[in-house]
C-alpha positions in Angstrom: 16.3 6.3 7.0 16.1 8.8 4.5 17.9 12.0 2.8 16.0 15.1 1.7 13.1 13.1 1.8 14.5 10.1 -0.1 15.3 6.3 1.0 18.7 5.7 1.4 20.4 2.5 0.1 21.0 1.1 3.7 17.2 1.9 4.3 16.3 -0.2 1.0 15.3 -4.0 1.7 15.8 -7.2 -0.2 11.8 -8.1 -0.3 11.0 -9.9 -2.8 7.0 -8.6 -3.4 6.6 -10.6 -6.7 3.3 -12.9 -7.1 2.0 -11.7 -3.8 -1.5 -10.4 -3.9 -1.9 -7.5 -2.3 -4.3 -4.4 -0.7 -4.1 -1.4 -0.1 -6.7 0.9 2.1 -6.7 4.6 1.5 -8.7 6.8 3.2 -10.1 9.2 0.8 -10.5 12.0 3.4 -7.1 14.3 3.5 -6.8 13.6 0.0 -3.4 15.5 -0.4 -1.9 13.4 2.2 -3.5 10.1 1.3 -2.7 10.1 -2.0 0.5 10.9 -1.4 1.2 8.1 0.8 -1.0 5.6 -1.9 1.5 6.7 -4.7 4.2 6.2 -2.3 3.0 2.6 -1.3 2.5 1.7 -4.9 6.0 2.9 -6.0 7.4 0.5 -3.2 5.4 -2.3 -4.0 6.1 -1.9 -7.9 10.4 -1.2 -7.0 10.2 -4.7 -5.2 8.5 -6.5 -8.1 4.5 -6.3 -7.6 3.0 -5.9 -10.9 -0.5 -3.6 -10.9 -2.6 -6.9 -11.5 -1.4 -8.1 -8.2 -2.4 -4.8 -6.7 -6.0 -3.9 -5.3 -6.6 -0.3 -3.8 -9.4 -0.1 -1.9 -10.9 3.4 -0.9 -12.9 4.4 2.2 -14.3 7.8 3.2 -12.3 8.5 6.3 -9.9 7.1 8.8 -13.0 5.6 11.0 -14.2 2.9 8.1 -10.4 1.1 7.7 -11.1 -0.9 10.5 -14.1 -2.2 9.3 -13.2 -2.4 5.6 -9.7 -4.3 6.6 -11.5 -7.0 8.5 -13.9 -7.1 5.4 -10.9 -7.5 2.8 -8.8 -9.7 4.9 -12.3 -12.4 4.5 -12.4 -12.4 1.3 -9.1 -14.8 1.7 -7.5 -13.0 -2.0 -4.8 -11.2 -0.5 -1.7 -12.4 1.1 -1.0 -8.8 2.6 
C-alpha cells in the first residue's frame, strides 16, 4: 500500500532481516529503472536490519541472464534468500 509513492505504516512488516545473507540480481540493462528498484531493495533490507556485509548484489546484462545467474547463486549454498 502506499501514499504518493511512499509505504504506509499498515504496508510496513515486522521482518526481522538481521544475520540473513542475502542476494540481490539487477539487471544492468534499463539502468534508470534498475537501479532504482536496487536502491529501493537495499533500503528495505537495511530498514529491517541487514547490514551491507550481509548484502551481495550481483549484476547481469539484461533481463534474459537472471535466470541463469539465480540458479548459479542459489549453488553456491551462501545465501539464505
Amino acid at each position: 500500500m502506499t501514499s504518493r509513492g511512499r509505504p504506509t505504516e499498515a504496508g510496513r512488516g515486522t521482518v526481522d532481516a538481521a544475520g540473513l545473507r542475502v542476494a540481490v540480481l539487477v539487471s544492468r540493462f534499463n539502468a534508470d529503472v534498475t537501479e532504482r528498484l536496487l536502491e529501493g531493495a537495499l533500503s528495505c533490507l537495511r530498514e529491517h536490519g541487514a547490514s551491507d556485509a550481509d548484502i551481495d548484489v550481483y549484476l547481469v546484462p539484461g533481463a534474459w541472464e537472471l535466470p541463469q545467474a539465480a540458479a548459479r547463486v542459489a549453488a553456491l549454498g551462501r545465501h539464505d534468500a
